[in-house]
C-alpha positions in Angstrom: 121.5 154.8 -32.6 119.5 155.7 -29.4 116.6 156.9 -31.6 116.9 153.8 -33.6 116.7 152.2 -29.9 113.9 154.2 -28.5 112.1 153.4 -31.9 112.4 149.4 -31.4 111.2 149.5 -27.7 108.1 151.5 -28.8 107.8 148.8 -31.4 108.1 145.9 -28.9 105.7 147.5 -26.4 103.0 147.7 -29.0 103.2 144.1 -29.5 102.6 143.4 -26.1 100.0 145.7 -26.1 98.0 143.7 -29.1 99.0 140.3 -27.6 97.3 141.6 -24.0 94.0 143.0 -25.9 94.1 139.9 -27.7 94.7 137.4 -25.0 92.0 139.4 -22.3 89.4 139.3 -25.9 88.8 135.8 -25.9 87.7 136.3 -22.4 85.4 139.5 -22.8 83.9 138.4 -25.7 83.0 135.4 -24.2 81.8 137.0 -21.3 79.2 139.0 -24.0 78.3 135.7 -26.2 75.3 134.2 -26.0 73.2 135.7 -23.0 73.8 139.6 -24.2 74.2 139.8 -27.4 74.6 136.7 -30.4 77.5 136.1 -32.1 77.0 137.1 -36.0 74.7 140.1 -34.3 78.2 140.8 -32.0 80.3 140.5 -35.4 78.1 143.1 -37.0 78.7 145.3 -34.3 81.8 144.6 -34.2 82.8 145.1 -38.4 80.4 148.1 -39.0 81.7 150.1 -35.8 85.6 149.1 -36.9 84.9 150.6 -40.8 83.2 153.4 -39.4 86.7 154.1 -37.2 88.9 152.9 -40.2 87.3 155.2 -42.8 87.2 158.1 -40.4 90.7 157.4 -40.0 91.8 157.8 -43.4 90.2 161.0 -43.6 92.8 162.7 -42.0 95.4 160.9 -43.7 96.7 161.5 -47.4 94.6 159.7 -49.5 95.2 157.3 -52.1 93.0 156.4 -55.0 92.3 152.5 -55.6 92.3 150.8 -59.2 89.5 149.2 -60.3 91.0 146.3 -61.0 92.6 145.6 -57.3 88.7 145.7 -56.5 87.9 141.9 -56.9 91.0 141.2 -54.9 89.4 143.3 -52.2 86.4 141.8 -51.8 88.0 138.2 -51.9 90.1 140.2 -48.9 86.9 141.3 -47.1 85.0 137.7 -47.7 88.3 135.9 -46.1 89.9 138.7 -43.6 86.9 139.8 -42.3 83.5 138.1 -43.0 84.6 134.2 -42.8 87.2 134.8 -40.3 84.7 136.9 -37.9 82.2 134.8 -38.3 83.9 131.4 -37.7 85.9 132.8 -35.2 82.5 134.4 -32.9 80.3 130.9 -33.7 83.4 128.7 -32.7 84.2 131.0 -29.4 80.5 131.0 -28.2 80.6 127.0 -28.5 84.3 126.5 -27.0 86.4 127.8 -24.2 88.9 130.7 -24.5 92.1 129.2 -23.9 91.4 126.1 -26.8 90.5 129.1 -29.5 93.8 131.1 -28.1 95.9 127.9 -28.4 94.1 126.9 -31.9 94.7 130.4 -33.3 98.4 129.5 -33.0 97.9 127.5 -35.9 97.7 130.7 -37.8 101.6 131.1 -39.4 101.3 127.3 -40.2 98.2 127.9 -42.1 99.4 131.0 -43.7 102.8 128.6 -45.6 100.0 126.2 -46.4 97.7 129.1 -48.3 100.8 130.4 -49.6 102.0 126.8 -51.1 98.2 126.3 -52.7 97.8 129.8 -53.8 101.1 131.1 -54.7 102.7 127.8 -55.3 105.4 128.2 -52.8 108.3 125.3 -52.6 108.1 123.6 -49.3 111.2 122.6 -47.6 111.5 119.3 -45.7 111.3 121.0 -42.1 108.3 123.2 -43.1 106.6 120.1 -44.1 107.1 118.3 -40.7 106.0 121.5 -38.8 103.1 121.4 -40.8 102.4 118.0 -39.9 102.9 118.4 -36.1 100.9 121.7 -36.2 97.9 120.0 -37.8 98.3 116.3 -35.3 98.1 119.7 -32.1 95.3 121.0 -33.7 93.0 117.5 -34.5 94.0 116.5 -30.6 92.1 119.9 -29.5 89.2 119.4 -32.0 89.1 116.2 -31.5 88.9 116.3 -27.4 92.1 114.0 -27.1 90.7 111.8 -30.1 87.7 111.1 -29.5 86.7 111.9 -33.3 83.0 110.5 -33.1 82.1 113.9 -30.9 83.9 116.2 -33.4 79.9 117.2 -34.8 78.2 116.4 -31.2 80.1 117.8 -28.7 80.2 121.7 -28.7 83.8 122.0 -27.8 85.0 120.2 -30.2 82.7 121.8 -33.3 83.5 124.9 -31.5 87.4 124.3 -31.6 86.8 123.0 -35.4 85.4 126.5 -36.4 88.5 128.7 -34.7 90.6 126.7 -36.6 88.6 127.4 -40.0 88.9 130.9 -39.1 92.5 130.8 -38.8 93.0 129.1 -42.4 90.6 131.8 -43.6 92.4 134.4 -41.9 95.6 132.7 -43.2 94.4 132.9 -47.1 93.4 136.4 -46.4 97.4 137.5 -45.2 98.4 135.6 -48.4 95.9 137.8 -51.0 96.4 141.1 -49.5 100.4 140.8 -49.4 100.2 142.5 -53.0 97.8 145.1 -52.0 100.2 146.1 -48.9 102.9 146.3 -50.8 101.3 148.8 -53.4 99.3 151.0 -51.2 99.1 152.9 -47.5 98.1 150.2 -44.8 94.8 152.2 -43.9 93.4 152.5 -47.9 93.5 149.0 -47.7 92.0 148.0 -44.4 89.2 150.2 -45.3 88.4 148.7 -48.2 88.4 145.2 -47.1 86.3 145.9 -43.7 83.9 147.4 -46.2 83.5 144.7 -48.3 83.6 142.8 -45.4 81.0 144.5 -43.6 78.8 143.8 -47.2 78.8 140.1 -46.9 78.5 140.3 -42.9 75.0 142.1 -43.0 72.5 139.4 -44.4 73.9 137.4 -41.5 74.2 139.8 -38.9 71.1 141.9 -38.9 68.7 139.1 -37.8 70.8 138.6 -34.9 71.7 142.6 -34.3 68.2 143.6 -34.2 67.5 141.4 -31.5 69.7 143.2 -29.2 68.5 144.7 -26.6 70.8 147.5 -25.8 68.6 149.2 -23.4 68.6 146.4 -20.7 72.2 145.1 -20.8 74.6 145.8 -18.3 76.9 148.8 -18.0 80.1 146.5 -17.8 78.8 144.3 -20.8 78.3 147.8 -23.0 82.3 148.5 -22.1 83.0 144.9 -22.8 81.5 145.4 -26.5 83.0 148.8 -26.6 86.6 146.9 -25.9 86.1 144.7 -28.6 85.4 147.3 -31.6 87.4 149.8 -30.5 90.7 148.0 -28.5 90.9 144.1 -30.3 89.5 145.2 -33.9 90.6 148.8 -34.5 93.6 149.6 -32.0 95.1 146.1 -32.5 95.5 146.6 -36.0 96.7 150.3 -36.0 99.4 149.2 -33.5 100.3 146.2 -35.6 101.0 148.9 -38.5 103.2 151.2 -36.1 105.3 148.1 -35.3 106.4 146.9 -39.4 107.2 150.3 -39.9 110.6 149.3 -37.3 110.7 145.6 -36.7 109.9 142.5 -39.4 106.7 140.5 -40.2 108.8 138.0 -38.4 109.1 139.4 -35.1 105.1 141.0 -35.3 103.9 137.4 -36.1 106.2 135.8 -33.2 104.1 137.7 -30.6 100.9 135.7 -31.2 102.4 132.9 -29.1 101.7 135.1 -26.1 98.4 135.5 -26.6 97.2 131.8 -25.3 99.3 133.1 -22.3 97.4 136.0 -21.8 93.9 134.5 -22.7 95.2 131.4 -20.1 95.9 134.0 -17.4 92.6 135.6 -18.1 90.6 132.7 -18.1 91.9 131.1 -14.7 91.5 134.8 -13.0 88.3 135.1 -14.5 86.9 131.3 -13.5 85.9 131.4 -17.3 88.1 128.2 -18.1 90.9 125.8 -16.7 93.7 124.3 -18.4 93.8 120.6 -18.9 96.1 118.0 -20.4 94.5 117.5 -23.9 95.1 120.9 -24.2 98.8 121.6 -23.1 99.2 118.1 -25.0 97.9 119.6 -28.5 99.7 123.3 -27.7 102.7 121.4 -27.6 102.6 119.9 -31.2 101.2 123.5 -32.5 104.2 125.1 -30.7 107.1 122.7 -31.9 105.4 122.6 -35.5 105.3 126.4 -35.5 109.1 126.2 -34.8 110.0 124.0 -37.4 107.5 126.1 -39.8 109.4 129.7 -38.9 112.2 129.5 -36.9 113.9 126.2 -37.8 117.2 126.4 -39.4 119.7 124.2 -40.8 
């Protein structure tokens, strides 16, 4: 029983750890974007140094051959969980603040019930359907700068806010297609696969941008801030994710993205990157009582 203790506090504190390195990325990659390095040049950098890392990883791990015929679902994996969602996520970022992309990215488990109602034709219950509703009025009140819809294409904010939450129904149709492939193979035979294929449709985008780098003249804190974001929020993040469903449910992991607007909040404000405002505590609220009623509400 105490091991079984000791192994669901180690759980728990990974968690914390990938909701920190999350919160403090929005931040540090912010701090990068524009005037050091471009965003589909930083997601290059980003996606080839994480497949480098994962497939070095699985090296020294037993091995598991892939059918062909899980290959299409891969690269399907890769074009939603990796290329869309990284680049959506980077452009929107560079154009908004970090604590609007942390609270949009809350919209992430709603998204997910919706991709898994399209795709695998999933019943909706009645409270699911009004979480989905309130989830999507939070998130059109953050686009939307407090409903002013006519600046949803001019302003930058708002376009900026528009493509974080593309990249969470991306990311959200990418946790619904690889479900099957986790639950076949090892965690890291898939990941390397899809940030592969990922990293294939990310180079005809990235390289104009990654050759214009200029690695030479940029800061030494900048360097560590781009090192932080391959190594820490794309690599580590996902490995401690892993460790954590080997004790405690899906459930529990996906309940720890709520902290993560905290974290990026606290960031921010330290920082002097970004402030908080009443559109957006007004649109967190409706994300955060439609994600309630999505996973938590019972009757």
């Amino acid at each position: 029983m105490a091991n079984q203790d000791n192994n669901k506090l180690k759980a728990h504190l990974a968690l914390v750890a990938v909701a920190v390195i999350y919160g403090l990325n929005y931040s540090i990659a912010k701090d990068v974007m524009p005037d050091f390095i471009l965003p589909r040049g930083f997601i290059l950098v980003r996606v080839l140094g994480a497949t480098l890392l994962f497939w070095l990883t699985a090296r020294f791990m037993q091995g598991q051959k892939m059918a062909k015929s899980d290959h299409v679902r891969l690269a399907l994996c890769g074009l939603f969980g990796v290329a869309c969602n990284q680049l959506l996520f980077f452009e929107g970022l560079n154009l908004t603040t970090p604590i609007s992309a942390a609270v949009m990215m809350t919209t992430n488990p709603i998204l997910v019930l919706v991709m898994s109602a399209l795709i695998l034709k999933e019943a909706l219950s009645a409270s699911r359907i009004v979480g989905i509703a309130l989830g999507l009025i939070g998130a059109l009140i953050l686009i939307s700068q407090g409903g002013h819809f006519n600046q949803i294409f001019s302003g930058d904010h708002s376009l900026g806010n528009l493509l974080v939450f593309l990249n969470a129904a991306s990311y959200g149709a990418y946790l619904v297609l690889v479900k099957p492939l986790m639950q076949r193979y090892q965690p890291i035979t898939v990941i390397k696969w899809v940030f592969l294929y990922g990293l294939l449709i990310v180079l005809p985008f990235g390289v104009p941008q990654f050759v214009q780098i200029e690695w030479q003249s940029m800061p030494s804190f900048i360097f560590w801030e781009v090192i932080f974001v391959v190594v820490c929020t794309t690599y580590m993040a996902y490995l401690l994710n892993v460790f954590a469903l080997k004790t405690v449910s899906s459930t529990t992991v996906s309940f720890y993205i709520y902290l993560q607007p905290v974290v990026a909040t606290l960031a921010a404000i330290l920082l002097a990157t970004d402030s908080l405002t009443l559109v957006r505590v007004l649109g967190a609220s409706f994300i955060f009582v439609g994600v309630y009623f999505v996973s938590f509400f019972k009757r």
